[in-house]
C-alpha positions, -999 to +999 in steps of 0.1 A: -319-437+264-299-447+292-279-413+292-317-395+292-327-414+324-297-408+341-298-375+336-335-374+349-319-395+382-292-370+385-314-341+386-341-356+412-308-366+432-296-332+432-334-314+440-332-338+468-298-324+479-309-292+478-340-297+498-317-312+527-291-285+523-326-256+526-334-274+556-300-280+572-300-239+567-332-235+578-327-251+607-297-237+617-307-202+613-337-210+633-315-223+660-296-194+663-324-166+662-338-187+696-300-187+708-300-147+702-339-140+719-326-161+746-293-142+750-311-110+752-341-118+770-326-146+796-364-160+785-365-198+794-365-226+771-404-229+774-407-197+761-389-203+732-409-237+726-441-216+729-430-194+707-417-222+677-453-238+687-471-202+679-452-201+650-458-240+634-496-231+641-498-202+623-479-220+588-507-251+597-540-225+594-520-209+563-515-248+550-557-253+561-566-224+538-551-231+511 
């Protein structure tokens, strides 16, 4: 029995690692698509935070119609 629950923590512990590790990536990737607009545009910081802000509203209204 204990071995069965162990196993069951090990795997949520690992799902968990995974999520941070997509996110970490995510992130990252994120970051430097904005560091490459920026680059080629010289576009100011705002535009880049109105863009992520565009972008976040459009996965919330995909989220609402679900």
């Amino acid at each position: 029995m204990y071995y069965v629950k162990y196993l069951i923590f090990f795997s949520m512990e690992s799902k968990e690692e995974q999520l941070s590790e997509m996110c970490e990536d995510a992130f990252v990737n994120i970051k430097e698509a904005c560091m490459r607009l920026q680059e080629r545009t010289k576009c100011s910081n705002k535009v880049v935070i109105d863009m992520l802000n565009s972008v976040s509203e459009f996965y919330m209204l995909q989220d609402n119609h679900q």
